[in-house]
SEFIZA-3560 file (N, C-alpha, C; in Angstrom, 3 decimals):
REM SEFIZA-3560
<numar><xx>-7.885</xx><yy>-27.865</yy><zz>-36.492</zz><atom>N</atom></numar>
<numar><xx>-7.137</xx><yy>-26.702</yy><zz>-36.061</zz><atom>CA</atom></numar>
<numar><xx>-5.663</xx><yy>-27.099</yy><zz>-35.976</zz><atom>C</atom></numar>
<numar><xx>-4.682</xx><yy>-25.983</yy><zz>-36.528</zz><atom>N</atom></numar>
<numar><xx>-3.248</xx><yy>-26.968</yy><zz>-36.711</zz><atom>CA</atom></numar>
<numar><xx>-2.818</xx><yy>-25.915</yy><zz>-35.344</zz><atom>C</atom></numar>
<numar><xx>-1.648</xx><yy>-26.566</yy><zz>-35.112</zz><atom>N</atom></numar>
<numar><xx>-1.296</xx><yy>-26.553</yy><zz>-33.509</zz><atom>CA</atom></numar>
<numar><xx>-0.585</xx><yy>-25.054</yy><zz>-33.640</zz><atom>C</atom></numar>
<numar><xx>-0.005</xx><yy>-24.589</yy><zz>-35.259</zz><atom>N</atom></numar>
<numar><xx>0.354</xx><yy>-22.787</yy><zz>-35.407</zz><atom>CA</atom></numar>
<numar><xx>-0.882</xx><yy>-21.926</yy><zz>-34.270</zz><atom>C</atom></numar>
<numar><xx>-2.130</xx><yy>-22.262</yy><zz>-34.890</zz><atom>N</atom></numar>
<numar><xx>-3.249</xx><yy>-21.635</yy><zz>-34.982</zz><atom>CA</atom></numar>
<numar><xx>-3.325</xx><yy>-21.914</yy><zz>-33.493</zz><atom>C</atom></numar>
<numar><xx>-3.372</xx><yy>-22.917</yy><zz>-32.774</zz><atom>N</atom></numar>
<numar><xx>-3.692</xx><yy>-22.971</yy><zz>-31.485</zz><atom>CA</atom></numar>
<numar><xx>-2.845</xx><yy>-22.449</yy><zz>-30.536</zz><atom>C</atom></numar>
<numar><xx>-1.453</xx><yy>-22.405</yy><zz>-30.910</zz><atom>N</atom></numar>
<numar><xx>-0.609</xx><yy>-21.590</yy><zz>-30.076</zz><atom>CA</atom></numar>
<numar><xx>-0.995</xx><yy>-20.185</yy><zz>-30.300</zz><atom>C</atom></numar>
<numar><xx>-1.104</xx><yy>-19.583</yy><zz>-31.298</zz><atom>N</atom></numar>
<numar><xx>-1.274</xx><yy>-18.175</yy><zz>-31.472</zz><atom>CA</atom></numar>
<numar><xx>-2.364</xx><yy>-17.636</yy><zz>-30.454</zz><atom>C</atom></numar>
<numar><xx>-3.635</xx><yy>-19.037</yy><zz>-30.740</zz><atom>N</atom></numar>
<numar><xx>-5.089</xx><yy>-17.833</yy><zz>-30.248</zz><atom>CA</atom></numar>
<numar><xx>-4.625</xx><yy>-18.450</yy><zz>-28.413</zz><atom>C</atom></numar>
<numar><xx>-3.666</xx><yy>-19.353</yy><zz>-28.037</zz><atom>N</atom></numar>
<numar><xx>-3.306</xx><yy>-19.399</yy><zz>-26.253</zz><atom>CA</atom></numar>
<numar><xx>-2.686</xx><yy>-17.890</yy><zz>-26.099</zz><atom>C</atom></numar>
<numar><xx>-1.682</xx><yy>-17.708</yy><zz>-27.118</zz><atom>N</atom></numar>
<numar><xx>-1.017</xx><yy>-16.592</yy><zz>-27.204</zz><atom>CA</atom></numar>
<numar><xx>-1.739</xx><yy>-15.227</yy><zz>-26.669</zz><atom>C</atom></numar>
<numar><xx>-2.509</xx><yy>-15.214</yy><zz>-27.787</zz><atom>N</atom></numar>
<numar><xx>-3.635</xx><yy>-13.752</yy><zz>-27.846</zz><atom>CA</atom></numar>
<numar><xx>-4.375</xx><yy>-14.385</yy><zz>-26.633</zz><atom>C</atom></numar>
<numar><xx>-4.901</xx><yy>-14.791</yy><zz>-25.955</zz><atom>N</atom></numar>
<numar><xx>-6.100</xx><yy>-15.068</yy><zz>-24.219</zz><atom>CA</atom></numar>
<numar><xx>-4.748</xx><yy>-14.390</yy><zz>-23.722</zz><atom>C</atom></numar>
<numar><xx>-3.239</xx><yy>-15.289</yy><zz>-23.944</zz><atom>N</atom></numar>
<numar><xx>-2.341</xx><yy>-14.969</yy><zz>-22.403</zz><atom>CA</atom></numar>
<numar><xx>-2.256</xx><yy>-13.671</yy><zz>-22.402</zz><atom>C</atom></numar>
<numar><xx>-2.554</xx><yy>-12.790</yy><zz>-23.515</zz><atom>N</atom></numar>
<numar><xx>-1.860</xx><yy>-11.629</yy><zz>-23.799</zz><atom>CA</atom></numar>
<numar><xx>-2.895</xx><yy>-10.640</yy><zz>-23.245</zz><atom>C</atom></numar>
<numar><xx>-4.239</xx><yy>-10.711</yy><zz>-23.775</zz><atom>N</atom></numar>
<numar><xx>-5.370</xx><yy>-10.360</yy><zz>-23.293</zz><atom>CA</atom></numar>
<numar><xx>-5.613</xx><yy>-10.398</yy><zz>-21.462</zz><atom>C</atom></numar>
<numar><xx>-4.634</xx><yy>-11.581</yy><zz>-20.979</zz><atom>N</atom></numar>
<numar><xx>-5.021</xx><yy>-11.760</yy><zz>-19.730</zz><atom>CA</atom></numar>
<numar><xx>-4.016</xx><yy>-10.729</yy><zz>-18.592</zz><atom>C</atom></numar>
<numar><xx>-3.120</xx><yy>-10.716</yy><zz>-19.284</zz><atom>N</atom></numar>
<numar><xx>-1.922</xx><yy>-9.826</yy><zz>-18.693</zz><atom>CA</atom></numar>
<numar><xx>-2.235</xx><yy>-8.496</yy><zz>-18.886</zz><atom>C</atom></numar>
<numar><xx>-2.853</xx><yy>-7.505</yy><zz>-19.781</zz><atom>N</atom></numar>
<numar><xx>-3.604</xx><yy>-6.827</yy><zz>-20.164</zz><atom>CA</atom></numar>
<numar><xx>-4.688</xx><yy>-6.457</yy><zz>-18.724</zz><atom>C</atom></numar>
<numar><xx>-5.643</xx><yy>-7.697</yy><zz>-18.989</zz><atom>N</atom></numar>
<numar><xx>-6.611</xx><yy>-7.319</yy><zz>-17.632</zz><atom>CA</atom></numar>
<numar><xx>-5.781</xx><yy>-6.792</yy><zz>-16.457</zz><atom>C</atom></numar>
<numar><xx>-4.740</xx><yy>-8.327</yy><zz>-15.863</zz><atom>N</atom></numar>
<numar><xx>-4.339</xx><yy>-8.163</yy><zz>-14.811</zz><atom>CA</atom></numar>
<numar><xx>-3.066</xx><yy>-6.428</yy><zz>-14.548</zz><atom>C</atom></numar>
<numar><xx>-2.964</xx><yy>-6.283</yy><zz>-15.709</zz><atom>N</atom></numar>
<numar><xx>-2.405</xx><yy>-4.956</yy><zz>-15.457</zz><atom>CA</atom></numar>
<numar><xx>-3.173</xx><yy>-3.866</yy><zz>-14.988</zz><atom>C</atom></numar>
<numar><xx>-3.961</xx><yy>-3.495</yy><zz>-15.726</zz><atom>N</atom></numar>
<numar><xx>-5.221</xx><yy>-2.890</yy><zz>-14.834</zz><atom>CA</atom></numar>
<numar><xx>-5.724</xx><yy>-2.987</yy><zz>-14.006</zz><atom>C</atom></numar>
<numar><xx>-6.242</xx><yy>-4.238</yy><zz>-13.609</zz><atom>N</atom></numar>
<numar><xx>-6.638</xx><yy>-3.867</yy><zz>-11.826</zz><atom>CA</atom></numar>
<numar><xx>-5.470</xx><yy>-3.542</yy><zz>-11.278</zz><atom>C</atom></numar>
<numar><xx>-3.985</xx><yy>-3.943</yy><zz>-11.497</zz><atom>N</atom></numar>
<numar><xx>-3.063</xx><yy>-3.287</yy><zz>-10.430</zz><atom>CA</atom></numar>
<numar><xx>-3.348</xx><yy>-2.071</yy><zz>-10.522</zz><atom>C</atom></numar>
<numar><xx>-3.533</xx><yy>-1.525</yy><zz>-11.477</zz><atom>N</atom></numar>
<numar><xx>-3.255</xx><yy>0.073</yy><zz>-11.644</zz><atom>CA</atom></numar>
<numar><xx>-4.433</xx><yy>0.252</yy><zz>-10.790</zz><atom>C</atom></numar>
<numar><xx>-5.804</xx><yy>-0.123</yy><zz>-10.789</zz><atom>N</atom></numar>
<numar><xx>-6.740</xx><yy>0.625</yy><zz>-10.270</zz><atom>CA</atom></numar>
<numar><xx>-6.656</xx><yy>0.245</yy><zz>-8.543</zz><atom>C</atom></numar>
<numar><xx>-6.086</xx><yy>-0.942</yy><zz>-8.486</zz><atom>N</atom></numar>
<numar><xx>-5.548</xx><yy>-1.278</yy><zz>-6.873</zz><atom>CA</atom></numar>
<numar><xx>-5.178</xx><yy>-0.169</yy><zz>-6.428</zz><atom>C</atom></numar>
<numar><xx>-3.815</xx><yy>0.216</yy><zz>-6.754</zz><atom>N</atom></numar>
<numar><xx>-3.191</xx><yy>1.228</yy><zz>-6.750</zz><atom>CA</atom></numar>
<numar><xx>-3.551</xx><yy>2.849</yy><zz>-6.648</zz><atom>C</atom></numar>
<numar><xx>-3.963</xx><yy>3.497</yy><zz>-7.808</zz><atom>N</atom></numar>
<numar><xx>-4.818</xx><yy>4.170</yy><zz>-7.529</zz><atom>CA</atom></numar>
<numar><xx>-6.001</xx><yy>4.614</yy><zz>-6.035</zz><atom>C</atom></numar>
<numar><xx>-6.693</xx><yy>2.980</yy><zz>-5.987</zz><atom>N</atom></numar>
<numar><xx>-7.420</xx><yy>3.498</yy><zz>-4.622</zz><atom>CA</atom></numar>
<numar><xx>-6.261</xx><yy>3.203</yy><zz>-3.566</zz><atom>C</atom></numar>
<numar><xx>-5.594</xx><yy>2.888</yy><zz>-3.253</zz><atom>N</atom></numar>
<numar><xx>-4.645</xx><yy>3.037</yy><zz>-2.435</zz><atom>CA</atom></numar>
<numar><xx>-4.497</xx><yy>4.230</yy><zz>-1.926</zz><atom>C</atom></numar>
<numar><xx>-3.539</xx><yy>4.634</yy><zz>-2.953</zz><atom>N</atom></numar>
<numar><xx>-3.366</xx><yy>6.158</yy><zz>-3.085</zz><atom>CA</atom></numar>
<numar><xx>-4.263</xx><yy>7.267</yy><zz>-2.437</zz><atom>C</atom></numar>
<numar><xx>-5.795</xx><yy>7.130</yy><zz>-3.393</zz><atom>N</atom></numar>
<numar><xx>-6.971</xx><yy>7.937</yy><zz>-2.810</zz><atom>CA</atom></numar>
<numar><xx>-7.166</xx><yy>7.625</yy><zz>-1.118</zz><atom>C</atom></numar>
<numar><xx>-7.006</xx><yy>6.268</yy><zz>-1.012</zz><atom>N</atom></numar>
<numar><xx>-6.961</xx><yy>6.016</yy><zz>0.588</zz><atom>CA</atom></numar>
<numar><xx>-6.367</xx><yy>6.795</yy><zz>1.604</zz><atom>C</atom></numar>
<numar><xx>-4.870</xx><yy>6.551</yy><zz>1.223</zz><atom>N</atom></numar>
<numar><xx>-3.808</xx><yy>7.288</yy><zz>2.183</zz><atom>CA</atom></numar>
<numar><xx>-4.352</xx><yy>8.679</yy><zz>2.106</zz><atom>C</atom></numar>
<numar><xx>-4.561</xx><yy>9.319</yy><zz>1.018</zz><atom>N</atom></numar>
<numar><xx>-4.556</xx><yy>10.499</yy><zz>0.678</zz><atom>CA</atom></numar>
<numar><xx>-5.456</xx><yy>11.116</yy><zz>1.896</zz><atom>C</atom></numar>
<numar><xx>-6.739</xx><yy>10.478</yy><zz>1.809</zz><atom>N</atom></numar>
<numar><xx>-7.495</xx><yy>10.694</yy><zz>2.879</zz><atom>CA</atom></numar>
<numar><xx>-7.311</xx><yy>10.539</yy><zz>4.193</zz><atom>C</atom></numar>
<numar><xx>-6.326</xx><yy>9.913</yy><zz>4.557</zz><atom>N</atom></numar>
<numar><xx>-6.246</xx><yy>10.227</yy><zz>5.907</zz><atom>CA</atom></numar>
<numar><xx>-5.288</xx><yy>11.182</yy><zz>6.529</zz><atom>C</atom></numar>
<numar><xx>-5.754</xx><yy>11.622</yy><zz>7.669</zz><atom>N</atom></numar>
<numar><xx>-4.984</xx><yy>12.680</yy><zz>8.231</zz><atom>CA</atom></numar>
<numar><xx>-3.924</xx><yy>12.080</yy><zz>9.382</zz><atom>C</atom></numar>
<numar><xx>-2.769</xx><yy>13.273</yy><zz>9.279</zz><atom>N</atom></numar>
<numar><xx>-1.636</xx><yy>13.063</yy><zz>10.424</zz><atom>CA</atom></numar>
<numar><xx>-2.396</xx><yy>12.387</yy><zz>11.617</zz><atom>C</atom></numar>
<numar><xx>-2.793</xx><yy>13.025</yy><zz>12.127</zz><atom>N</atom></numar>
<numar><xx>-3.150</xx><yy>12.543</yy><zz>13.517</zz><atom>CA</atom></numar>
<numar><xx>-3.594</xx><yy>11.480</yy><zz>13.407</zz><atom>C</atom></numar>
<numar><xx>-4.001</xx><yy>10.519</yy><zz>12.834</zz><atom>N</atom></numar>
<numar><xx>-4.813</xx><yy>9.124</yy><zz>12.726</zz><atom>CA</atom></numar>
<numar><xx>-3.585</xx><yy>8.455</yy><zz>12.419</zz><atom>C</atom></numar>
<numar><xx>-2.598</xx><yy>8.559</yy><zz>11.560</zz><atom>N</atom></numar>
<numar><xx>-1.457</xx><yy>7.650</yy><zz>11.343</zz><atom>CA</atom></numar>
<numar><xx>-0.255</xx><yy>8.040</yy><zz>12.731</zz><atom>C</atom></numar>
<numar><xx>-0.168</xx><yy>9.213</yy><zz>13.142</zz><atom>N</atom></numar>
<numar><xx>1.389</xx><yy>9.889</yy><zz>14.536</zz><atom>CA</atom></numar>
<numar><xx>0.666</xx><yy>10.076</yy><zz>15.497</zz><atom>C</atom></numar>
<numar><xx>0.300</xx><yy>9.626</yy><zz>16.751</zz><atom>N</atom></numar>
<numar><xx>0.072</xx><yy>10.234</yy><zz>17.734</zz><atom>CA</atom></numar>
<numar><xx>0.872</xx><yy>11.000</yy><zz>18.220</zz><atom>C</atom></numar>
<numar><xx>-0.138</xx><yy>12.334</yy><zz>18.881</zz><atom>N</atom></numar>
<numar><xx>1.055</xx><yy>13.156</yy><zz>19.007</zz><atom>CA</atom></numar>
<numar><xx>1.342</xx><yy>12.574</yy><zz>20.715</zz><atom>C</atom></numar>
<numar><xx>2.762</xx><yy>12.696</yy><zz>20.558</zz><atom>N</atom></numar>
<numar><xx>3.206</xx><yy>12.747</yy><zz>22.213</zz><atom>CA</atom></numar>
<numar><xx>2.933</xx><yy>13.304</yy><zz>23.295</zz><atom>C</atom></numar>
<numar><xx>2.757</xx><yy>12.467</yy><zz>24.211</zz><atom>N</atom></numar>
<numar><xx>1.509</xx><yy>13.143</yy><zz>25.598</zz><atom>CA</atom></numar>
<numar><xx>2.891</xx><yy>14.210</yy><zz>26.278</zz><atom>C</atom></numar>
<numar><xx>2.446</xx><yy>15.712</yy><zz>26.676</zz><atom>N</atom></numar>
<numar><xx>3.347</xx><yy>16.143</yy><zz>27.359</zz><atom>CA</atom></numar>
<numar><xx>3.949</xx><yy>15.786</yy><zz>28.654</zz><atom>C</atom></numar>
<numar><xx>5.180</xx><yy>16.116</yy><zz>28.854</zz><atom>N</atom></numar>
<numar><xx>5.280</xx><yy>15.321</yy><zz>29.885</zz><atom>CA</atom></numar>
<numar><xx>6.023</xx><yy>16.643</yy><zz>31.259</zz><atom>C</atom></numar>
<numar><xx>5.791</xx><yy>15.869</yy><zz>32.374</zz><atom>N</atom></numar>
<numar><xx>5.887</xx><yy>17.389</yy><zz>33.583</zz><atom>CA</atom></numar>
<numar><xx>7.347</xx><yy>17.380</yy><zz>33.927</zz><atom>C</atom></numar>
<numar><xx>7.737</xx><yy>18.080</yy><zz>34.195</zz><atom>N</atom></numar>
<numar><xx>9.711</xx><yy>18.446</yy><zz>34.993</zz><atom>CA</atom></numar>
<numar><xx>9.419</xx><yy>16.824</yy><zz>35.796</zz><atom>C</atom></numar>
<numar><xx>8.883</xx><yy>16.742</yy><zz>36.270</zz><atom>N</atom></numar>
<numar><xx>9.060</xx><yy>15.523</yy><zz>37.405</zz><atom>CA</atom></numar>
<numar><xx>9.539</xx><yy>14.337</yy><zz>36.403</zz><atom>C</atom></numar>
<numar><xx>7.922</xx><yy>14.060</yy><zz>35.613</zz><atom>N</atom></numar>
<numar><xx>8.659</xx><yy>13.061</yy><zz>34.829</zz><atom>CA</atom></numar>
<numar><xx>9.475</xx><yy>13.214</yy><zz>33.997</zz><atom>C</atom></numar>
<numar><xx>10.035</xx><yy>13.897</yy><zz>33.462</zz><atom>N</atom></numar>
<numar><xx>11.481</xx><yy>14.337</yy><zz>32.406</zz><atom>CA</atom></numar>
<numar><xx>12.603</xx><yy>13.681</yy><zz>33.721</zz><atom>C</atom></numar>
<numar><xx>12.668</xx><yy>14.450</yy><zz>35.117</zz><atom>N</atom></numar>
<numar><xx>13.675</xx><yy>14.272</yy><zz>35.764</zz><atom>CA</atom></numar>
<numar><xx>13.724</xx><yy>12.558</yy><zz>36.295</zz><atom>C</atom></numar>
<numar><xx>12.373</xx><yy>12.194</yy><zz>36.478</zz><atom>N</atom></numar>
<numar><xx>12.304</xx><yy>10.330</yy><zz>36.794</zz><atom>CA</atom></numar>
<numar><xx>13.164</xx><yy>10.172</yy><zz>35.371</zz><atom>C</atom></numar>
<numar><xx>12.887</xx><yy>10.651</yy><zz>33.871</zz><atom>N</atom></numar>
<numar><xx>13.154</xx><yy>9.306</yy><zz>32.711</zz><atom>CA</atom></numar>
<numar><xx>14.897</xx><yy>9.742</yy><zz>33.097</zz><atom>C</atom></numar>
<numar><xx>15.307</xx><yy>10.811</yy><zz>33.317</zz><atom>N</atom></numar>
<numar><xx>16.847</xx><yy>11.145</yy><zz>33.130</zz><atom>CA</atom></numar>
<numar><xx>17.810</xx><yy>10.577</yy><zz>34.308</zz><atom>C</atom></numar>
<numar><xx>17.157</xx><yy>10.021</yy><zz>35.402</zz><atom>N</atom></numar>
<numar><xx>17.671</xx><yy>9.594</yy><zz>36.375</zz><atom>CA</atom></numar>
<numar><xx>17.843</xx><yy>8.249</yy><zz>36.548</zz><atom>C</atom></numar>
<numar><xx>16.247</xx><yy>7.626</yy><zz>36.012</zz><atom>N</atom></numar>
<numar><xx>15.570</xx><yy>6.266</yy><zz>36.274</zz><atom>CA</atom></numar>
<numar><xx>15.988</xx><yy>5.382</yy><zz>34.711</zz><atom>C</atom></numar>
<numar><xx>16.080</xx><yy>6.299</yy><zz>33.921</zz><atom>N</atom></numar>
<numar><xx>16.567</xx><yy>5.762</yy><zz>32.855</zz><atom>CA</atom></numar>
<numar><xx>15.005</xx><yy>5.172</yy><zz>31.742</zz><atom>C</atom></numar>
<numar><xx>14.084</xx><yy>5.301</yy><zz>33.227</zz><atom>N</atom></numar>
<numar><xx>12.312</xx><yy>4.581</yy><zz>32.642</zz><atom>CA</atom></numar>
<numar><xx>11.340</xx><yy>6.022</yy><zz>32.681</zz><atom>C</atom></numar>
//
């Protein structure tokens, strides 16, 4: 095998291999996507607990 021939067919695997690895990103990706997609607001923002005149007037005074 002359060393043309052996670089070429390393060539064609590396090329083939970058190939694969492009695809699973994409399909990584993809379920990602489907992931987030599925979840709802409330599971990622809690909503903020209301809060009473008292405590509004403690945080504006107390600074806490």
């Amino acid at each position: 095998m002359s060393k043309t021939t052996k670089n070429q067919s390393i060539l064609r695997w590396l090329e083939s291999e970058k190939l694969k690895d492009s695809k699973e990103v994409e399909n990584v990706k993809k379920k990602y996507i489907q992931e987030i997609k599925g979840l709802k607001k409330e599971e990622i923002f809690k909503e903020p607990k209301k809060l009473t005149l008292w405590q509004k007037l403690k945080i504006l005074l107390l600074g806490n």
